[in-house]
N, C-alpha and C positions, 0 to 999 in steps of 0.2 A: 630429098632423101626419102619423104614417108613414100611415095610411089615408087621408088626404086627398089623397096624392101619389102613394101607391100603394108606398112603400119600405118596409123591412122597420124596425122601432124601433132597431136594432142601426147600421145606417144613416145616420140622422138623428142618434145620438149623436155616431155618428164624426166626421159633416162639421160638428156645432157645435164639439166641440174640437180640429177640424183649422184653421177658421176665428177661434178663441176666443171663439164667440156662447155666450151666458148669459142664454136669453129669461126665465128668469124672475127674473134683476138687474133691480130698476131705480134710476135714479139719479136726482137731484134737480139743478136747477140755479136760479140767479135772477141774470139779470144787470141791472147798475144799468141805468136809465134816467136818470140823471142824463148834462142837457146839456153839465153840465160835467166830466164822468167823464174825460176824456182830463186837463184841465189839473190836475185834483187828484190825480189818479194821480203824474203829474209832480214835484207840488209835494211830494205824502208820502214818495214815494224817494226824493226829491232831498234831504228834511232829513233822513232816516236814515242813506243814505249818505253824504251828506257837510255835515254838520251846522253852522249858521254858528258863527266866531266868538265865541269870551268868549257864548256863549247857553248856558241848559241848555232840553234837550229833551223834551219832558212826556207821555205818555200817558194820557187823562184817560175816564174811564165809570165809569157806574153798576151796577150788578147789582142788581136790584129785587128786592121781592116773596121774599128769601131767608125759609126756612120752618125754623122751629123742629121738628125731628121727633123723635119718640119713638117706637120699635119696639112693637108693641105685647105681645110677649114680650121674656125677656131674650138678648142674641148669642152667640152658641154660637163658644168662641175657637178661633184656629187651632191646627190638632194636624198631628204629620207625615202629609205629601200629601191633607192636608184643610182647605179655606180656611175664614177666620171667615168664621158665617153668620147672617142676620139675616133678620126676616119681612120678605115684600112688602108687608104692609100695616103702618099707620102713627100715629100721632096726631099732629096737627097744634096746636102751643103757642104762636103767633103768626109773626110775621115782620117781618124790618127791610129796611132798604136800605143797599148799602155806595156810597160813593165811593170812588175811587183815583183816583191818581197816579204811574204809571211812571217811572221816572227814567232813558230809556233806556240811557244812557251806564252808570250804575252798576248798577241792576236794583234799585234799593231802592224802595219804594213809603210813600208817603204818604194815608194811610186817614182814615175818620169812616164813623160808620153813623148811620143816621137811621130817624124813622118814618114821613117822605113825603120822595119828589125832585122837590120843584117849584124854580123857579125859583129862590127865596128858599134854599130849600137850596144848589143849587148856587153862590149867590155866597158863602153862609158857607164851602163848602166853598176857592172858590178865595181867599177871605181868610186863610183856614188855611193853604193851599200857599203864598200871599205871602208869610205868618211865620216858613218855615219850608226858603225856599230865599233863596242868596246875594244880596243886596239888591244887588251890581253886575253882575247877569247880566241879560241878557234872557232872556227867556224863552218859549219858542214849544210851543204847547199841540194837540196833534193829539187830535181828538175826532170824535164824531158829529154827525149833522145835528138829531136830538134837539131839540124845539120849545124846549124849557127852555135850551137852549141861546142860543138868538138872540133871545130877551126883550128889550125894550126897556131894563129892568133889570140884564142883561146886559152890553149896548152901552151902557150910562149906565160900568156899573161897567170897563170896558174903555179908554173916552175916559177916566176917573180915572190908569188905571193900566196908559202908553202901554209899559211895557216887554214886557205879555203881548200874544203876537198869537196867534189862533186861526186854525189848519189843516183845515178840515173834511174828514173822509172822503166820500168818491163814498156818494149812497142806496146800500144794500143791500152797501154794502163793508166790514160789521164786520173783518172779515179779516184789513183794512190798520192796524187799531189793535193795536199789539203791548199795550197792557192785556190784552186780553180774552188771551193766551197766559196770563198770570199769571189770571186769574180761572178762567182752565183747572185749576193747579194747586192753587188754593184748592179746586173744588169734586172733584176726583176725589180728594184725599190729606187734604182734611178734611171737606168737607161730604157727602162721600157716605158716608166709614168711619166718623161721630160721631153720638150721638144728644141732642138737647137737651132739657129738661121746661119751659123757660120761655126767653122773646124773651131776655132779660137773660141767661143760660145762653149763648146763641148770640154774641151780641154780645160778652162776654168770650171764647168760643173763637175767634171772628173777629181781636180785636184781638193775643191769644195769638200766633193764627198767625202774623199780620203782622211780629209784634215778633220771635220768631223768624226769620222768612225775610228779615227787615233783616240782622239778623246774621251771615248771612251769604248774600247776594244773589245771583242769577242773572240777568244782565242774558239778555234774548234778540234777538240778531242778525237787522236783516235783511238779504238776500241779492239779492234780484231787484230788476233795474234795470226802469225802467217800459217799455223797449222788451221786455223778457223776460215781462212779464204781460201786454202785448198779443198778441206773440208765442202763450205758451200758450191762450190763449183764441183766438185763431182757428184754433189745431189744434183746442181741445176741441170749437167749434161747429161743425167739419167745412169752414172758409172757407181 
């Protein structure tokens, strides 16, 4: 750029840290195209923040396609000012799929892993959470738009069982499902520091986890009302 302008490199450094440009950042962004993105925005902070009534509050996803991994040396442990290290490369010993269920209010989580997440999974899955929360609650379940979701099979097992109501998130809004913060801490404090040699391997360190992090739970808080992430979003797209 200094040749093409004719300034000295010394220059062009100044006026990007004078300005705080960082040409060679870039950043990602994807915003929903859901018609409905204003009124479900609405509808998700409205039950976070202020949540109905004798109801408990559900955050519900999957995590697909989790991979059984095996280093393909053994991990070199932590020593002082040197971290445990392990190879980049890997072997691959099968994979499951987890369900959850947040409990926003408490932080406690309600789990099952599976070998597919089709439809028929997901109703065993929410007959499980039926079993296993207070029969006089209602109960309001924030999820994704996820096709398995809205199944015909679904909406059969829904009109059975009028106390659950589902909340969908906006397309491209994982964001807004406080699950996936806990799927956060599953996979950076066990699925990325653990190695498994078989699916069943995984699947007991999976359910380990969970039964631990019940006992003593970390709910996580949301904060932002739906006028404050429309707000940030029209500073972020420059409007």
């Amino acid at each position: 750029m200094s040749k093409r302008i004719g300034v000295s490199p010394a220059s062009i450094s100044r006026i990007w840290r004078t300005f705080g440009l960082k040409p060679h950042v870039l950043g990602y962004f994807n915003i929903s195209t859901d018609p409905a993105f204003t009124e479900k925005v609405r509808d998700i902070t409205g039950i976070y923040l202020n949540p109905p009534d004798a109801a408990l509050v559900l955050c519900i996803d999957e995590k697909t396609q989790i991979q059984a991994l095996d280093r393909t040396q053994p991990l070199l442990p932590m020593r002082p000012f040197v971290p445990e290290r392990q190879t980049h490369d890997y072997k691959r010993n099968g994979t499951t799929n987890l369900f959850a269920a947040l409990d926003v209010a408490s932080g406690k989580v309600i789990t099952n892993t599976t070998k597919a997440h089709r439809a028929i999974e997901f109703i065993a899955f929410l007959d499980q959470v039926k079993k296993e929360v207070p029969k006089e609650l209602e109960v309001h379940i924030i999820l994704d738009n996820y096709a398995t979701h809205k199944t015909d099979a679904v909406r059969a097992w829904l009109i059975k069982n009028p106390r659950f109501h589902f909340h969908f998130t906006p397309t491209y809004s994982s964001w807004m499902n406080l699950v996936e913060r806990w799927f956060s801490e599953l996979t950076t404090k066990m699925l990325h520091t653990s190695t498994h040699k078989s699916q069943k391997q995984l699947v007991a360190s999976i359910n380990t986890w969970a039964e631990r992090w019940n006992q003593d739970p970390t709910p996580f808080r949301w904060v932002k009302t739906a006028d404050e992430i429309f707000a940030s979003m029209a500073k972020y797209l420059g409007n």
